[in-house]
Structure formats: C-alpha cells, structure tokens
N, C-alpha and C positions, 0 to 999 in steps of 0.2 A: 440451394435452399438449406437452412441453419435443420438441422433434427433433433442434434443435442440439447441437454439440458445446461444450461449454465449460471452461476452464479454469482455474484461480485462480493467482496470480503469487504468492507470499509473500515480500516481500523481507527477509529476517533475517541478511544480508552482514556488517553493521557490528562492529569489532571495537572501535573506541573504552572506553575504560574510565573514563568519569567516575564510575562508581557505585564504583569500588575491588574488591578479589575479583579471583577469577581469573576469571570467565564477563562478557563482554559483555552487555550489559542484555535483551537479547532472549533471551535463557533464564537469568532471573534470576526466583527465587521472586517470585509474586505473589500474595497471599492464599492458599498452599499449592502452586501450579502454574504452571510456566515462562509466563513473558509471550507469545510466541509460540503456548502452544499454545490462549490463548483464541481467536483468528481462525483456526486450525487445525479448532476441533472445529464454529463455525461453517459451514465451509466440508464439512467431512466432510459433515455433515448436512443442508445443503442441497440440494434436488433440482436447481438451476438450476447446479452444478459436478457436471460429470465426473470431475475430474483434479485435483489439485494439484500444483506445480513447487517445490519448498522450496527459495531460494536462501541460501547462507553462506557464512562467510568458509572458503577452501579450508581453515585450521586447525580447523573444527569438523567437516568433512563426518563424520567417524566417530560425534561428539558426538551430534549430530543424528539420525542413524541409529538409536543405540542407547537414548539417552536421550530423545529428542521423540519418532520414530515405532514405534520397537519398544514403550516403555513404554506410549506410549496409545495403543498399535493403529490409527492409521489407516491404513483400508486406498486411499486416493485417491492417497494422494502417492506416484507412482509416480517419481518422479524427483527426486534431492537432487542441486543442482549449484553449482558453486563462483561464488561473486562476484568482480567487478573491483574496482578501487581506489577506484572513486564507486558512487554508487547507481546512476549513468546505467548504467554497466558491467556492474553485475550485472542491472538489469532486464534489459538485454539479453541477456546471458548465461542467464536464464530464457526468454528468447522461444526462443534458439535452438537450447534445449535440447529445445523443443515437437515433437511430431508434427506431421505436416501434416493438416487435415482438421477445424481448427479456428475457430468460429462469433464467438465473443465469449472474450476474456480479460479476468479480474478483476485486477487489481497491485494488490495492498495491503504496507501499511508492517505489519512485525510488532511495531513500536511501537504500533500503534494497537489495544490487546487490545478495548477496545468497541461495536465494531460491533453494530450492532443488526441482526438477522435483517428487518426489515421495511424498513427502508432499504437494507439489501444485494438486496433484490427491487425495490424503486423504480430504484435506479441499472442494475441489469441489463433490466429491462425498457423504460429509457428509452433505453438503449445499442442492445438491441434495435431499439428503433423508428427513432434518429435516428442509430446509427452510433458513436455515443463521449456518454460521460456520466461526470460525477465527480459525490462528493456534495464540500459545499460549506456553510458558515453565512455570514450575514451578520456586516459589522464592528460592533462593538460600540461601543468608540474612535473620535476623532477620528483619520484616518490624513494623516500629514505625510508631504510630499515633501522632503528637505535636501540643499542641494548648498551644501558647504563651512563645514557646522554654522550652518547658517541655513535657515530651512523656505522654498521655495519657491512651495510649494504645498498646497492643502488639498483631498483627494479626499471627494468627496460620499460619505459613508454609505453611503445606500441604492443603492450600484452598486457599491461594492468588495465582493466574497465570499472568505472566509478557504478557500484548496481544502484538502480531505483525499482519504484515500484510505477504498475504492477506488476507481482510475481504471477505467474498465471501456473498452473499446474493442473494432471488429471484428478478427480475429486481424491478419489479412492488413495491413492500412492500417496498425496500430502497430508491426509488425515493421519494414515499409518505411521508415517513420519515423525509427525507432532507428537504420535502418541510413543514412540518408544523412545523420545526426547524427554519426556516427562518421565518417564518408567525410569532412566538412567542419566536423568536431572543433567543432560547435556543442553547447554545454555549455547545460543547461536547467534551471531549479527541480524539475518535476517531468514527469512524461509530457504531458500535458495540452497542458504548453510546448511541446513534442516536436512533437505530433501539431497544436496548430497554428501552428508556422515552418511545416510543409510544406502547409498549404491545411486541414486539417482544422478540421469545426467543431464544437464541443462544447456538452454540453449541461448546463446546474445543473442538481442535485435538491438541494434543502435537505436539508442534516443535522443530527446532533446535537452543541451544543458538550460533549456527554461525550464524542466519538469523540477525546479528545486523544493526540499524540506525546506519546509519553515520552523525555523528551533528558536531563532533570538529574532528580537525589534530590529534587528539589521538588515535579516530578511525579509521581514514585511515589508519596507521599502522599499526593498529590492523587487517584491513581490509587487507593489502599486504600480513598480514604471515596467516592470512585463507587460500587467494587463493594457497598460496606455498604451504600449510597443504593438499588443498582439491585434487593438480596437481599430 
C-alpha cells in the first residue's frame, strides 16, 4: 500500500511554433486530443500520483485552465503555474509551486504523450528504492564525439543510454538541486544533469524507443503511426 506523497511535474512551458498555428505543439490535436493530455490522463489514473503541477507558458495559463483541465476533468492537477524562459526555469517554477510534505516527484516532458503505465511504475519504484531514477534506452547508432568537424572520438554502444522523461527523484534533493543551479547559473540538458553536478546518483530503468519528444512535424507523424501501432 502507496503511504507516500507523490507528485507529477508536467512541463508544457514551450511556446515555440515550428508546427505553424496559433497553439504551441503541446496542445496541438493529436489523433483527436491535445498532445499533453495523453501524460495527463496517465498520471490522473495512476495510484503512485497524488497531485499534478501543470507548468505553461504564462500566455496559456487561461488556455490550460479551460481547455486541458476543465474539458477533461482532471481532478489532480491542482495547480497551473507559469514557466521561465528555459525548461530549467519552468521545472523549477513547478518544484516551487509544490506543497511541502512531499515523497518523490515525477517531471515529465509534455512532448512525450507515450508513456507506458508499466514503466511509469518501474521508474517510480526504482526512484523509491535508490533515491532518483529516469527511464532511459540504449544507443542504437554509432555515437561520435567532433571537436572542429572532425570526430574525435567513438563512445562504446553498450554504455551510452539516450535519457527520457520521466525523471523521477526524492522531493527534497531535486528542489535543492534546481536551487543551487540557479544560485551558480549552471545550465543543464535535463534534471538528471541537475541532480548529478551536485553529488546525486541516479539510476536507469530501460525504456521504450516509443516514448519519443515531439520537436518537429516529422515527429508528429511518426507520432500518428505509434498510436495506430499501440490501438
């Protein structure tokens, strides 16, 4: 039986517009419903989240409100809060929007609408156990290192892993984190980065190469024949 308190991070900040339109990609139709609120109704339905934190760009807060959580009724996400200029910023801005009294937080990308419920429980219980966990696949590629359009280096395979989200970590340790990232304006790829510059250790749980970011119209496509694949 679950005792802790947990929370999910949803970072849906970005206002970028490569897809054209007026909506940002993260509440852009996807096979009938906003890209966001597939990790949304995940997260509702899971017994291992309390709470959900919806972060956006401060011009959607209304958006949000009326069209993601009033239309599909979730009743978790008790707090919509505005993003900063980077994802680092708005993560943050979700940690600090949090109650105190909190066990483990999920940060997920709201690009990422395929998470799988059975992996969203692997990385939470591994997080559990060792303190911080992301999920994570193997490279597939040859991965080069190039300084000055010349490869320098060639990393072994079987030890490079491509991170996704969600990053899951305990409350307390990844807020600290964030915060003395901001204090000493160290800029990071993702949390994970974050949590360890300052001594944290993390842990892989293999994922799945369906949980992909959505960044260009190449991948929304790729994104329609997932869901056909997954129906």
């Amino acid at each position: 039986m679950k005792t802790s308190r947990n929370i999910a991070i949803v970072v849906a900040a970005g206002k970028g517009n490569r897809f054209g339109g007026e909506l940002p990609k993260q509440f852009l139709p996807l096979c009938g419903k906003p890209m966001v609120v597939y990790s949304l109704e995940l997260f509702e339905k899971s017994d291992l989240i309390d709470e959900v934190v919806l972060v956006v760009h401060q011009d959607y807060l209304a958006y949000a409100s009326q069209a993601i959580v009033d239309e599909y009724g979730f009743h978790k996400i008790r707090k919509i809060t505005a993003g900063g200029e980077t994802r680092q910023e708005s993560v943050l801005a979700g940690l600090t929007a949090c109650q105190t009294g909190i066990d483990l937080v999920a940060i997920h990308d709201a690009a990422r609408p395929f998470l799988a419920n059975d992996l969203f429980r692997r990385v939470m219980l591994q997080a559990a156990e060792t303190g911080a966990a992301i999920l994570a696949v193997q490279a597939k590629e040859s991965i080069k290192l190039v300084e000055k359009g010349m490869v320098s280096n060639t990393l072994k395979r079987d030890t490079v892993w491509i991170a996704q989200t969600p990053q899951v970590f305990r409350f307390a340790e990844i807020l600290e984190a964030h915060k003395r990232a901001e204090a000493s304006q160290y800029e990071a790829t993702d949390d994970a980065e974050i949590f360890e510059q300052y001594g944290g250790k993390v842990a892989i749980v293999p994922g799945s190469y369906n949980n992909i970011k959505i960044t260009t119209p190449d991948d929304m496509v790729l994104a329609e024949e997932i869901i056909k694949r997954l129906l």
